[in-house]
N, C-alpha and C positions, 0 to 999 in steps of 0.2 A: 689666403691672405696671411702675413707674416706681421707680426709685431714686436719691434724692440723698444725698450728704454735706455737712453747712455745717459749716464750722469758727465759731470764736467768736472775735471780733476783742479786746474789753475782757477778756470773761473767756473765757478758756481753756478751748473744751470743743469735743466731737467727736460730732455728731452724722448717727448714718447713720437715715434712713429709708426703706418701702417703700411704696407706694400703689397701691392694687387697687380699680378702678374698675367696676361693672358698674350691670346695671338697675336692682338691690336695693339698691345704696348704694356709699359710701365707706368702706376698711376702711383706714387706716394703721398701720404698728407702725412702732417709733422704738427707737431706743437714743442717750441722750446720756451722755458720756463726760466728767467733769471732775476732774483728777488720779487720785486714788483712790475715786471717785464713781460712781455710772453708776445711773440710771435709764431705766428700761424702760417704754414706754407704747405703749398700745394709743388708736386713734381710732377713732370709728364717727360716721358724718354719711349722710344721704338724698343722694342723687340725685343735686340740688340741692344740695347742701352744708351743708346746715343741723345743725346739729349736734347730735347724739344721746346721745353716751357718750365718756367717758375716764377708762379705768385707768394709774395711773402708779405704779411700783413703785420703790420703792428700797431700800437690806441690810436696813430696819428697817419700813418702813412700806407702805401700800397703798393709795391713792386713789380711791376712785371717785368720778365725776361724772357725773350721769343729766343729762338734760333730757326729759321726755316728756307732751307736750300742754299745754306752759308752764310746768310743773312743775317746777322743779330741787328734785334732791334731791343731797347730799355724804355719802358716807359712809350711802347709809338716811336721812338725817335729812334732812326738806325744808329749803329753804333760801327761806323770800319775799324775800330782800333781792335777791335774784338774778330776782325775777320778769321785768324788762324784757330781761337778756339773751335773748340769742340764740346767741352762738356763747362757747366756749371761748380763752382765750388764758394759752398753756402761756409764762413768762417765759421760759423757756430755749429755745425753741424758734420760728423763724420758719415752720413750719409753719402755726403759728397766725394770721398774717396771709392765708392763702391762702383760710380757709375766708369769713370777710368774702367779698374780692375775687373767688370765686366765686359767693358767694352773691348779693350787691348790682347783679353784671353794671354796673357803669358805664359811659356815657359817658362822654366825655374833657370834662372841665370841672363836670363833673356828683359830687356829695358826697352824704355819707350820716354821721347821728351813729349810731352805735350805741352797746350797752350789752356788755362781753362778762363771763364770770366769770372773772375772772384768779388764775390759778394759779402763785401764788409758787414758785418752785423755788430750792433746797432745802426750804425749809420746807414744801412741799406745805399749803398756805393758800388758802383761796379768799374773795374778795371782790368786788364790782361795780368796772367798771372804764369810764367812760365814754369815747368812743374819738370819730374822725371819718376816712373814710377819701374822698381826693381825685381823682380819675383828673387826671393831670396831662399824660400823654402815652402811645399805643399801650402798652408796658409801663411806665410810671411811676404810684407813687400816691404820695402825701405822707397819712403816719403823724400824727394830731395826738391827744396826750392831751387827754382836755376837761377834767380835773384837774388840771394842771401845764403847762412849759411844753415839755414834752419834741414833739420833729415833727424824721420824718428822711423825706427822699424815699426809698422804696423801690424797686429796678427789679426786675422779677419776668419769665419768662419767657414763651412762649405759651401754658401754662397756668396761670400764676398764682403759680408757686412761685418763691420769692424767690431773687433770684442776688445783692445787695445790700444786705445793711441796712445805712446807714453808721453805724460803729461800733460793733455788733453783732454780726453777723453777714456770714459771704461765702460763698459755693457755691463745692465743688470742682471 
């Protein structure tokens, strides 16, 4: 089992997670921490990192996010607009950048667009979120929204979890 803390560099928040790795999958829980806030979530991903589930809870609400055999469903309700995703991308949390970079295994020079279903936090909102992810160097990857102009170099450690997001995010 693996445990990080990332703090939150713009906005203010504390987040501790755990990751439990075996043959059967990837199981993460989390807790982010922002003033009087705190949401609780749980990850589930293959093997391979591919992403399967996320519950995210907070005082008033409850999330679920399926994906299974291409299918996403939110809440029960399928979602097609989500059909090209792949993976999950929680806004509050850099965890979300690992399962990519797991998943894509790059070379160094070597890029990938993806689709992911990005998960507004607070709002727990889900929508398509088109992404590209860069290997730039041994741990470096550069972050590019395919919808805006937003790209931060990320550095991540030997397994993928981020210890930098500039302006974001930093690891304790």
């Amino acid at each position: 089992m693996i445990e990080v803390t990332w703090v939150g560099v713009e906005t203010p928040t504390r987040e501790q997670c755990r990751i439990a790795q075996d043959r059967v999958g990837v199981l993460i829980d989390g807790r982010i921490e922002q003033g009087d806030d705190t949401w609780a979530y749980t990850l589930q991903a293959t093997p391979g990192w591919e992403f399967r589930g996320l519950d995210i809870r907070s005082a008033d609400r409850v999330l679920t996010v399926r994906r299974t055999t291409g299918v996403w469903t939110v809440d029960g309700v399928a979602r097609t607009d989500l059909q090209a995703a792949l993976e999950v991308d929680l806004s509050a949390s850099p965890i979300s950048n690992t399962l990519p970079i797991r998943r894509l295994g790059l070379e160094i020079g070597d890029s990938a667009d993806i689709v992911t279903a990005y998960v507004r936090v607070p709002e727990l909102v889900v929508a398509p979120d088109p992404q590209r992810y860069t290997r730039t160097g041994v741990r470096e990857y550069l972050y590019e929204s395919r919808d805006s102009d937003f790209r931060r170099l990320v550095t991540v450690d030997d397994r993928g979890l981020v210890l930098e997001y500039p302006g974001l995010f930093t690891r304790e």
